[in-house]
Structures are given as structure tokens and as C-alpha cells.
DOVEX-297499 format. One record per atom (N, C-alpha, C): z, x negated, y; residue number from 1; atom name. Coordinates in Angstrom, 1 decimal, always signed. Example, Ala and Ser with C-alpha at 12.3 -4.5 7.8 and 13.67 -1.06 7.14 Angstrom:
BEGIN
+--------+--------+--------+-----+------+
!      z !      x !      y !   n ! atom !
+--------+--------+--------+-----+------+
!   +7.8 !  -13.2 !   -5.7 !   1 !    N !
!   +7.8 !  -12.3 !   -4.5 !   1 !   CA !
!   +7.8 !  -13.2 !   -3.3 !   1 !    C !
!   +7.1 !  -12.8 !   -2.2 !   2 !    N !
!   +7.1 !  -13.7 !   -1.1 !   2 !   CA !
!   +7.9 !  -12.9 !   +0.0 !   2 !    C !
+--------+--------+--------+-----+------+
***
This chain:
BEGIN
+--------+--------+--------+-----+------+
!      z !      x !      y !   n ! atom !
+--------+--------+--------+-----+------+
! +128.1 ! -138.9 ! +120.6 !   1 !    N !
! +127.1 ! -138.0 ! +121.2 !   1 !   CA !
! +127.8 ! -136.8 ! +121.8 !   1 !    C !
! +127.2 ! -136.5 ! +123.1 !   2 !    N !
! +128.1 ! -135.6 ! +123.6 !   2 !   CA !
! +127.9 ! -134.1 ! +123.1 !   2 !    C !
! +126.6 ! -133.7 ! +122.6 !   3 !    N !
! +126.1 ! -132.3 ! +122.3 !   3 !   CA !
! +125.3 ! -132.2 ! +120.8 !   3 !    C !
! +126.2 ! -132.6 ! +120.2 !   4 !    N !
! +125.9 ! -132.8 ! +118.6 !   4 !   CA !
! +125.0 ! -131.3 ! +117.9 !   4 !    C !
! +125.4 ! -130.4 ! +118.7 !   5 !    N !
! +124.5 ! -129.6 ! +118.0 !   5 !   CA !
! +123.0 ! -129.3 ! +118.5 !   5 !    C !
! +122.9 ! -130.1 ! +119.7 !   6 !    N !
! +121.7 ! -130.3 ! +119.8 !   6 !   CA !
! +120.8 ! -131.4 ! +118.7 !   6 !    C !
! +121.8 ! -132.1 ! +118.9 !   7 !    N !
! +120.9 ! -133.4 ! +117.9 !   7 !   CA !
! +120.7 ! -132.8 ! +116.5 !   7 !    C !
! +121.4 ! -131.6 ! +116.3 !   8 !    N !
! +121.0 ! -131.0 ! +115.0 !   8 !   CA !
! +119.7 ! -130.2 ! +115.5 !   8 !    C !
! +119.5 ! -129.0 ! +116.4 !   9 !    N !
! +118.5 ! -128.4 ! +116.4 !   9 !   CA !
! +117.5 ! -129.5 ! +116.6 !   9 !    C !
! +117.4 ! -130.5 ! +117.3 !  10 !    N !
! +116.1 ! -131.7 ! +117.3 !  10 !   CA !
! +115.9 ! -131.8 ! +115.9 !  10 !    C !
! +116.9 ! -132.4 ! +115.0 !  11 !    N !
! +116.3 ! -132.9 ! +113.5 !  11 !   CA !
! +115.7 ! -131.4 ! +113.3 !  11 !    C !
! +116.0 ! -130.4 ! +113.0 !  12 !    N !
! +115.6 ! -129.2 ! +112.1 !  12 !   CA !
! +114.0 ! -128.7 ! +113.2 !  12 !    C !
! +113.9 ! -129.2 ! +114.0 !  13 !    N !
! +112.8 ! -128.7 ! +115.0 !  13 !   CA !
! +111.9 ! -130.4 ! +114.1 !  13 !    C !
! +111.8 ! -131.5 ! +114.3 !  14 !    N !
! +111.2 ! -132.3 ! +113.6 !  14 !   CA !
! +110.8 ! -132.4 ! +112.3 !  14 !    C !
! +112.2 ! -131.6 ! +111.4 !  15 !    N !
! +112.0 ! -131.5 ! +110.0 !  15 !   CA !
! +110.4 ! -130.3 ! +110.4 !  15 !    C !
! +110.9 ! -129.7 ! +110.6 !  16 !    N !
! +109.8 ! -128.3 ! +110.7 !  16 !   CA !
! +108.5 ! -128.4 ! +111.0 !  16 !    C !
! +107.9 ! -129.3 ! +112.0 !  17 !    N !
! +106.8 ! -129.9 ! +112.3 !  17 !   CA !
! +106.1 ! -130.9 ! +111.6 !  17 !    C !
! +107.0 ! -131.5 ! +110.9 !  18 !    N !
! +107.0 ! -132.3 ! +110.1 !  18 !   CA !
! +106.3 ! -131.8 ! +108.2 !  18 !    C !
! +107.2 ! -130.3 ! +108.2 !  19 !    N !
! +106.9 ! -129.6 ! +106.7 !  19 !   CA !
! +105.0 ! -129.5 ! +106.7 !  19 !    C !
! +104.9 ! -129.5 ! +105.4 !  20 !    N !
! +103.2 ! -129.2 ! +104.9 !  20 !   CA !
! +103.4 ! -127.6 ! +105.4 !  20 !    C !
! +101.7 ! -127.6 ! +106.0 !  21 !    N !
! +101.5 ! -126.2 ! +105.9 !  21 !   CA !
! +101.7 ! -124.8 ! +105.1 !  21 !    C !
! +102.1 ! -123.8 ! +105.4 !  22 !    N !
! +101.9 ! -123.0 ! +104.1 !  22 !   CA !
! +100.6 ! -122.8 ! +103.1 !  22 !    C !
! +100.2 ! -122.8 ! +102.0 !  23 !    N !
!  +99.4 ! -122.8 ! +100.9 !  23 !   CA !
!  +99.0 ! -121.3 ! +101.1 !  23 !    C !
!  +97.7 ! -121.4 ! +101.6 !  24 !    N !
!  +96.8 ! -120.2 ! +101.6 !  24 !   CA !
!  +96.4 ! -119.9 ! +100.3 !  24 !    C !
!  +96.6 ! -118.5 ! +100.1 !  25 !    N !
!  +96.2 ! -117.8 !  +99.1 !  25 !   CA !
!  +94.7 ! -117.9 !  +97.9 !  25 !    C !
!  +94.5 ! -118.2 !  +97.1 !  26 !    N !
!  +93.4 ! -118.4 !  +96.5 !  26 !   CA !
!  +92.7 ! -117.1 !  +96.3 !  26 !    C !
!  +91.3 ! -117.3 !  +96.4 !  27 !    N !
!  +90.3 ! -116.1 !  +96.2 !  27 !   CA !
!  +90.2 ! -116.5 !  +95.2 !  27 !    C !
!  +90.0 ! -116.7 !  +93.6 !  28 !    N !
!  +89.0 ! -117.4 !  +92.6 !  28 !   CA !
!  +88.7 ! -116.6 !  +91.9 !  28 !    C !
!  +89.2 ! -114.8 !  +91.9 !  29 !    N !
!  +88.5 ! -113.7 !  +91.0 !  29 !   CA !
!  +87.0 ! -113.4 !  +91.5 !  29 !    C !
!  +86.1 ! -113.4 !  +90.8 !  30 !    N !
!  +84.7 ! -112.8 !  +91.5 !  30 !   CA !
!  +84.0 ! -111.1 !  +90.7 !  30 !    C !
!  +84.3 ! -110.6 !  +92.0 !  31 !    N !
!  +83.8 ! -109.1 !  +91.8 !  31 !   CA !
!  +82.2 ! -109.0 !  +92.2 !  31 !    C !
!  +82.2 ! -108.2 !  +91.4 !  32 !    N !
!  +80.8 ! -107.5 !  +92.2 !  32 !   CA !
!  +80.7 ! -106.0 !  +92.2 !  32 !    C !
!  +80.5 ! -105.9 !  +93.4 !  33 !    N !
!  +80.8 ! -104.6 !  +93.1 !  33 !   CA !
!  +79.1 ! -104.1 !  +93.3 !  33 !    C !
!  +79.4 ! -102.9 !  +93.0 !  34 !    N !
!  +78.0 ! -102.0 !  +92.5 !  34 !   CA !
!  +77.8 ! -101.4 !  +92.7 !  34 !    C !
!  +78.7 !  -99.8 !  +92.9 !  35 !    N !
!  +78.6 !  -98.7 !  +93.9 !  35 !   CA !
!  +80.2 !  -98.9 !  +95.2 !  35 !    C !
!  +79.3 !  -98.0 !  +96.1 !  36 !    N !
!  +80.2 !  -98.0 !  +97.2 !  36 !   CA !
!  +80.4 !  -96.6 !  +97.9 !  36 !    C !
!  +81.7 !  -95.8 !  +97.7 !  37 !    N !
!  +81.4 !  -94.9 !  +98.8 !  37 !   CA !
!  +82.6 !  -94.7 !  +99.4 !  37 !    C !
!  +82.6 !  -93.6 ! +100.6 !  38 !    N !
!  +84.1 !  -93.6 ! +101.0 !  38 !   CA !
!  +84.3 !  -91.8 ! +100.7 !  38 !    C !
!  +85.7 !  -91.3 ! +100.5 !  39 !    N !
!  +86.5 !  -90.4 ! +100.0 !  39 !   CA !
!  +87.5 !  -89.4 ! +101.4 !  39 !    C !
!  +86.8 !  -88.5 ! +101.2 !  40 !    N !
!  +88.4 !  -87.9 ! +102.3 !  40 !   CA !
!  +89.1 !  -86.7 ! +101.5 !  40 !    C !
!  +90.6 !  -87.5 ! +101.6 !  41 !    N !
!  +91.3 !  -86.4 ! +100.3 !  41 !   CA !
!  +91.4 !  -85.1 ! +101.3 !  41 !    C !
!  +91.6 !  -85.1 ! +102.0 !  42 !    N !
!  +91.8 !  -83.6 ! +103.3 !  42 !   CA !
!  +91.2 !  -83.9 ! +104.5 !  42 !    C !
!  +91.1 !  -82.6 ! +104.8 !  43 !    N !
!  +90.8 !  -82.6 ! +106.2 !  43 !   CA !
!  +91.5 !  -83.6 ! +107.3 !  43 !    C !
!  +92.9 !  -83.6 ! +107.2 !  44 !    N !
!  +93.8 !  -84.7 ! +108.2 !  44 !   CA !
!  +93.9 !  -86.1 ! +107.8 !  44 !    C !
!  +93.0 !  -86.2 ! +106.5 !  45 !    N !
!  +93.6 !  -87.9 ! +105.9 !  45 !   CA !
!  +92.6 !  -88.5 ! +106.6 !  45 !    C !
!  +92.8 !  -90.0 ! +106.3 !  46 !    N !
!  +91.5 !  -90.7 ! +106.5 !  46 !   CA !
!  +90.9 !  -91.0 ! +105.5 !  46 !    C !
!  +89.5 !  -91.6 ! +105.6 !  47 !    N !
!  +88.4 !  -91.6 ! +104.5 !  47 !   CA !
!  +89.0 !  -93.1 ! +103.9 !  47 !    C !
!  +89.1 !  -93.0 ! +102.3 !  48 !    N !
!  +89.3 !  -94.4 ! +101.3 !  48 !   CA !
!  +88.1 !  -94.3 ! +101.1 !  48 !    C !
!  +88.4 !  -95.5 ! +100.0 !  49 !    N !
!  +86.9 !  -96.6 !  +99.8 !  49 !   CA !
!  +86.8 !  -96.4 !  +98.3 !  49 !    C !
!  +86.0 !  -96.2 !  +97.4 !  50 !    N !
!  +86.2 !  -96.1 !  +96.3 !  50 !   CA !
!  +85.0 !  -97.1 !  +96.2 !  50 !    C !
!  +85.2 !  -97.9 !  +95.0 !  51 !    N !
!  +84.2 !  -99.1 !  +94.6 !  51 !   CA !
!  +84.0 !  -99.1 !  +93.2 !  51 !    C !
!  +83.1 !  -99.2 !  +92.2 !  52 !    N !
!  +82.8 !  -99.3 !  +91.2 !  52 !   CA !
!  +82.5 ! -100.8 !  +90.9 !  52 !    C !
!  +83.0 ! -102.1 !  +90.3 !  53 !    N !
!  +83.1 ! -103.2 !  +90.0 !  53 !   CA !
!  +83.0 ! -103.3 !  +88.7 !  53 !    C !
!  +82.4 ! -104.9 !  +88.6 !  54 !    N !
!  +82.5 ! -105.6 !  +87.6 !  54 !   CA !
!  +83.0 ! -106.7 !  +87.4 !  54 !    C !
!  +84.4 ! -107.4 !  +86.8 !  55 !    N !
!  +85.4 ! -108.1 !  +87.0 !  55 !   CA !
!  +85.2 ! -109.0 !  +85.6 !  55 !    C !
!  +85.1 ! -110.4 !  +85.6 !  56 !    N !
!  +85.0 ! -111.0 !  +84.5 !  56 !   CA !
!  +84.3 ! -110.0 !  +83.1 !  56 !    C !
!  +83.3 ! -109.0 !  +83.5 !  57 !    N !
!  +82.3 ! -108.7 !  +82.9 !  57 !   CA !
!  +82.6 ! -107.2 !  +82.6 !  57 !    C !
!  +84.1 ! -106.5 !  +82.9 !  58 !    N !
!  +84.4 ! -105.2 !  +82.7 !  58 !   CA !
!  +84.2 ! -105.0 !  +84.0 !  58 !    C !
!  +84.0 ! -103.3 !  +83.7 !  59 !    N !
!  +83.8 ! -102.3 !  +84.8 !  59 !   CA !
!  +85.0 ! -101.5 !  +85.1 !  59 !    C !
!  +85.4 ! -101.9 !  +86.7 !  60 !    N !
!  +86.8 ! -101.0 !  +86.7 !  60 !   CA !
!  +86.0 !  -99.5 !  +88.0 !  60 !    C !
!  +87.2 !  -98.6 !  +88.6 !  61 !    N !
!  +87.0 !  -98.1 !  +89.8 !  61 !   CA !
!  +88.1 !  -98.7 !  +90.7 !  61 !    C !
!  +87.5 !  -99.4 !  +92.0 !  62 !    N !
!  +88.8 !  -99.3 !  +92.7 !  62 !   CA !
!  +88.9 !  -98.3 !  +93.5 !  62 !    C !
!  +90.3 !  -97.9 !  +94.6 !  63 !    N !
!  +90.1 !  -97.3 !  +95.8 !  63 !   CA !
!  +91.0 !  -98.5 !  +96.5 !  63 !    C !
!  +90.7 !  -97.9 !  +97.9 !  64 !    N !
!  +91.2 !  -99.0 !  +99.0 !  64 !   CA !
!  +92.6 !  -97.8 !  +99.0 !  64 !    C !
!  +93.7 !  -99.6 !  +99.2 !  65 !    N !
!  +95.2 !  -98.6 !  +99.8 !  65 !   CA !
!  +95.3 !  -98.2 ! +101.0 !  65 !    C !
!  +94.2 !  -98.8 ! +101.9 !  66 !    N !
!  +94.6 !  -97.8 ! +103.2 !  66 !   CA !
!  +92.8 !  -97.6 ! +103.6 !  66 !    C !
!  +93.2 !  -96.2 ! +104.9 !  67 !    N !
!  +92.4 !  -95.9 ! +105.0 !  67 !   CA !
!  +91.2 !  -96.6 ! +105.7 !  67 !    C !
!  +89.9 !  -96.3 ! +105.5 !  68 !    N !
!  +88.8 !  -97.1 ! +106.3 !  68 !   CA !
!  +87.7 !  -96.4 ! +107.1 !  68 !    C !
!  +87.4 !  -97.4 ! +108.0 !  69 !    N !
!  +86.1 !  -96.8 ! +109.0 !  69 !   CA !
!  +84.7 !  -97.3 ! +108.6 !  69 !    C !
!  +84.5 !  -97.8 ! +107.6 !  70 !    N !
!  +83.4 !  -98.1 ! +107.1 !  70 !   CA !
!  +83.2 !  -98.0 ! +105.8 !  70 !    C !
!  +82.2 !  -98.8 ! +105.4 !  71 !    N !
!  +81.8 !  -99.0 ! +104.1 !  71 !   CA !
!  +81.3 !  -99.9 ! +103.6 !  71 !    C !
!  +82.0 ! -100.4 ! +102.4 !  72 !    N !
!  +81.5 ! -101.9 ! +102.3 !  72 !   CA !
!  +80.5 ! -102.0 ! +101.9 !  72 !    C !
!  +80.1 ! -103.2 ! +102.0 !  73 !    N !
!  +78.2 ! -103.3 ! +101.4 !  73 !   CA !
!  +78.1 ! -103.8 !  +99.3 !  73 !    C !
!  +77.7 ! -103.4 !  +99.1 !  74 !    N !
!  +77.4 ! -103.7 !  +97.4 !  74 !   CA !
!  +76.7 ! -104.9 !  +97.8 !  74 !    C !
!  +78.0 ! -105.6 !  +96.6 !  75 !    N !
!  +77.2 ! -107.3 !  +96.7 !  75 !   CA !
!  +78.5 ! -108.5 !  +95.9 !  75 !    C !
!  +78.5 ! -109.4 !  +96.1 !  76 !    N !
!  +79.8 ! -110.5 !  +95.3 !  76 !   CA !
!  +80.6 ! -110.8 !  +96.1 !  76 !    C !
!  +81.9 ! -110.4 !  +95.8 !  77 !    N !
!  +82.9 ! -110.8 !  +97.1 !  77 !   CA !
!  +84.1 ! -111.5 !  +95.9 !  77 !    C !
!  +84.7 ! -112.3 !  +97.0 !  78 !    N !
!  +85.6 ! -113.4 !  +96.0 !  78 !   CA !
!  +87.1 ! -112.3 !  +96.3 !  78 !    C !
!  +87.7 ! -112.3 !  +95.1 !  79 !    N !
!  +89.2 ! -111.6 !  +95.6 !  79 !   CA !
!  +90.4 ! -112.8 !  +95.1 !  79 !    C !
!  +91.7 ! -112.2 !  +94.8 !  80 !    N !
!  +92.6 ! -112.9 !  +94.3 !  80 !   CA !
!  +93.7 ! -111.3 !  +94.1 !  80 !    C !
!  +93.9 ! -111.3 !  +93.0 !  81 !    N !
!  +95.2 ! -110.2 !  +91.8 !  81 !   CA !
!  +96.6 ! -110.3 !  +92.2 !  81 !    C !
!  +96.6 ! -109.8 !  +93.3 !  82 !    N !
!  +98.2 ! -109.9 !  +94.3 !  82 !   CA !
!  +98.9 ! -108.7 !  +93.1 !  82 !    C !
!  +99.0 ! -107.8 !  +92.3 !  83 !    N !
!  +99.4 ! -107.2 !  +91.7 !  83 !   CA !
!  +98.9 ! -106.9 !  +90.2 !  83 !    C !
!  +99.6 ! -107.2 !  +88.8 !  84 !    N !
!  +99.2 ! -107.5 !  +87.7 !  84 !   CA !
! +100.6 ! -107.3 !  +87.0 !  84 !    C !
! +100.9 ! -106.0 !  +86.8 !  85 !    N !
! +102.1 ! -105.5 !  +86.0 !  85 !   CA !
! +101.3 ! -104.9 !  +84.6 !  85 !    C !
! +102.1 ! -104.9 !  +83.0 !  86 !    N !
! +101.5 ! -104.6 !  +81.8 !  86 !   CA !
! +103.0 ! -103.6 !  +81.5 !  86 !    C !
! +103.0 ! -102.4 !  +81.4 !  87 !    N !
! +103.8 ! -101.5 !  +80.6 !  87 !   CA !
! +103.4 ! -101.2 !  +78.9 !  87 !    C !
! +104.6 ! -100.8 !  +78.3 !  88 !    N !
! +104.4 !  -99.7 !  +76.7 !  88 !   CA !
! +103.3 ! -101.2 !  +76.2 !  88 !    C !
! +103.9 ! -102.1 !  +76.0 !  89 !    N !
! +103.0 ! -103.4 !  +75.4 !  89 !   CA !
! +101.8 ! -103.4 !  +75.7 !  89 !    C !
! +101.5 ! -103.7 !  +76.9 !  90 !    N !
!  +99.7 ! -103.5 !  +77.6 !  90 !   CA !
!  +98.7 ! -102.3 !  +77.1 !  90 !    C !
!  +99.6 ! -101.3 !  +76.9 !  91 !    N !
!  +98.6 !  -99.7 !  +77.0 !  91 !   CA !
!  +98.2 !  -99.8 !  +78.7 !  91 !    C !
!  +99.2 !  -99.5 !  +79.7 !  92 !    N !
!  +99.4 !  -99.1 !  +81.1 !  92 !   CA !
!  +99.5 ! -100.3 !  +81.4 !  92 !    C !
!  +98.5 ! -100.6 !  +82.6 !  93 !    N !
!  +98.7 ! -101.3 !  +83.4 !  93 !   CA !
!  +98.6 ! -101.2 !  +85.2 !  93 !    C !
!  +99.0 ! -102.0 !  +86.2 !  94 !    N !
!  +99.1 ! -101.6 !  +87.3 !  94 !   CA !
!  +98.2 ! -102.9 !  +88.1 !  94 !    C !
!  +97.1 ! -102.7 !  +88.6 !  95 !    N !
!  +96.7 ! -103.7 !  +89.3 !  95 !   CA !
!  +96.0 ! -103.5 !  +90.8 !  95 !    C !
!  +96.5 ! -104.7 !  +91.4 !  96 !    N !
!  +96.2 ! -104.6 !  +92.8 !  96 !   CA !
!  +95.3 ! -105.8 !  +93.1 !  96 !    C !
!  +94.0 ! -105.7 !  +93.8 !  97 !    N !
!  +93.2 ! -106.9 !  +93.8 !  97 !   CA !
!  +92.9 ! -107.5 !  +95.5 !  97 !    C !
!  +93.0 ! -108.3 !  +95.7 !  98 !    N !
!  +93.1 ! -108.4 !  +97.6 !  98 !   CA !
!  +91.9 ! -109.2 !  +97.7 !  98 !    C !
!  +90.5 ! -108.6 !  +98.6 !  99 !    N !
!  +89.2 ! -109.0 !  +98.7 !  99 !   CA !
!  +89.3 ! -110.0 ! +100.1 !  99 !    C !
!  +89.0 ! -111.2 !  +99.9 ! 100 !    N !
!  +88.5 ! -111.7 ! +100.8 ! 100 !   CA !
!  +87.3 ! -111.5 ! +102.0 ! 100 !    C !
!  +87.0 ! -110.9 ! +102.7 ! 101 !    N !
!  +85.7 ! -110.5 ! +103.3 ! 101 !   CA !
!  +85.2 ! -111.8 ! +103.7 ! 101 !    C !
!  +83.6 ! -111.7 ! +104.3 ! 102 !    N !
!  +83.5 ! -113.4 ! +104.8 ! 102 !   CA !
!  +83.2 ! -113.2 ! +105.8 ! 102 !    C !
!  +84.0 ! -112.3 ! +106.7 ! 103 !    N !
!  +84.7 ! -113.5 ! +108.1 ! 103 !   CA !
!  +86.0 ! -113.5 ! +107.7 ! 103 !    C !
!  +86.9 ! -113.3 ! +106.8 ! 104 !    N !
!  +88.1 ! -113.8 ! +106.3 ! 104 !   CA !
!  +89.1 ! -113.3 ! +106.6 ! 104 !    C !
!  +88.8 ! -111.3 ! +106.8 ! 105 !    N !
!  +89.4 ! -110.3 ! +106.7 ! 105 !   CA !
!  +89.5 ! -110.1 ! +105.5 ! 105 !    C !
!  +90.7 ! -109.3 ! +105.4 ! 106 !    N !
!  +91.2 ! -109.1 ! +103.5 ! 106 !   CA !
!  +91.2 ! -107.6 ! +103.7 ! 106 !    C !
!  +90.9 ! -106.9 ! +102.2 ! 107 !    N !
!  +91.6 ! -105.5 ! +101.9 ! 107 !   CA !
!  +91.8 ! -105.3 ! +100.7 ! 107 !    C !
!  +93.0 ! -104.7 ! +100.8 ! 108 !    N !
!  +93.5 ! -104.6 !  +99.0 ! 108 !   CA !
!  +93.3 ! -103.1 !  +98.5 ! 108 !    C !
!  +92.7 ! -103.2 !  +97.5 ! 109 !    N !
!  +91.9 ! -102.5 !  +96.3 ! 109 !   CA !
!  +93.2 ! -102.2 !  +95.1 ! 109 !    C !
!  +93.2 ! -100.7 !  +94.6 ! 110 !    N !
!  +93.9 ! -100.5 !  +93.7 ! 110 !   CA !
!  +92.9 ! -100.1 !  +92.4 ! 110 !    C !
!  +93.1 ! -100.7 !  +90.9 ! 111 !    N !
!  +92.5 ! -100.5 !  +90.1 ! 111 !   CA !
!  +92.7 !  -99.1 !  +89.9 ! 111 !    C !
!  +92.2 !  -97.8 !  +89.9 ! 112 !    N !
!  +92.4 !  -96.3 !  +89.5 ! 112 !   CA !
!  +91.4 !  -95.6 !  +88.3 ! 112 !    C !
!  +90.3 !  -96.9 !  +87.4 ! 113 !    N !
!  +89.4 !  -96.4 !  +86.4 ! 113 !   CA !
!  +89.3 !  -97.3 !  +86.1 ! 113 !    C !
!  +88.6 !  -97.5 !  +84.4 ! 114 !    N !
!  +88.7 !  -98.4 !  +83.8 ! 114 !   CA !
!  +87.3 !  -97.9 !  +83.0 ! 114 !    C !
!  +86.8 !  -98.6 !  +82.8 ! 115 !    N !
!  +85.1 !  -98.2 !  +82.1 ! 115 !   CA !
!  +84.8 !  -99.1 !  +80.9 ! 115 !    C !
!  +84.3 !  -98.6 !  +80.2 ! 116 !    N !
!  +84.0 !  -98.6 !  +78.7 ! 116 !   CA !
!  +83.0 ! -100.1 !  +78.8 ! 116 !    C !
+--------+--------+--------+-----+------+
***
């Protein structure tokens, strides 16, 4: 064959078309959330989201990691726990929760309260 490295990029362009799609992310945590408001730490910031939730039957607070132009509606939204770190033998913990919306916009929520 005269241009052998072509015949390589062909297989690696076939293998490629050929691979399974990537594996979309699972929602299967179900929140509900309950209160909803939004936050402006300063005058120059933008407004966060703070949400009061119920998560497999505990009450956490979230806030949103970035800033938002609206406000969500109180109601059941499916998420999935992109972030779940346990410090000092599960005293501290660090969690990040990423909300599916349904038209299948996402936003990620940081746990910052925890409720009795």
C-alpha cells in the first residue's frame, strides 16, 4: 500500500464510528425541594439560588455554584451526586448535587445546611 498511514487513520476513523455512545449520566436521586429563593452576596455579584430540600427524607440547604437569572419553581426534580467526599470519619462532608431540569438543562447545587 502506498500511504499506510492513511490506512491507519481510516481503521481509527471506523473504529470510532463504530465505538458505543458515551453513557449519559443518571438522574436517580429525587429531591424536592420546598423553599426557593435567590441571594445577592454584594452589590457587584450575581444573585444564587438557595433551596431548602428533602433528599431521601432529610432536609438539607442548597445554594447554586453559579450565578442565576431566575428562580426555580418548588416541586420534584430528579438530580444525580456528582460530588460525595466524607472527612474526620463522616463528621464533614462535601456534597455537590447536579439537577436535571425538564427540558434537560442541568444546575449544580452545593449542600451548605443540614436540618435536623
Amino acid at each position: 500500500m502506498k500511504h499506510p498511514l492513511l490506512a491507519l487513520v481510516l481503521v481509527l476513523c471506523a473504529w470510532a464510528w463504530g465505538a458505543t455512545p458515551a453513557k449519559q449520566p443518571e438522574y436517580n436521586v429525587s429531591v424536592h425541594v420546598t423553599t426557593s429563593r435567590t441571594v445577592k452576596h454584594s452589590e457587584s455579584s450575581p444573585r444564587y439560588q438557595y433551596l431548602n430540600v428533602t433528599i431521601d427524607g432529610r432536609k438539607y440547604e442548597l445554594e447554586s455554584v453559579l450565578g442565576v437569572d431566575g428562580l426555580l419553581t418548588v416541586g420534584d426534580y430528579k438530580a444525580r451526586l456528582s460530588t460525595d467526599e466524607h472527612k474526620h470519619e463522616g463528621s464533614d462532608f462535601l456534597q455537590l448535587y447536579e439537577f436535571q431540569l425538564p427540558d434537560k438543562w442541568t444546575r449544580e447545587f452545593l449542600v451548605v445546611g443540614q436540618l435536623e
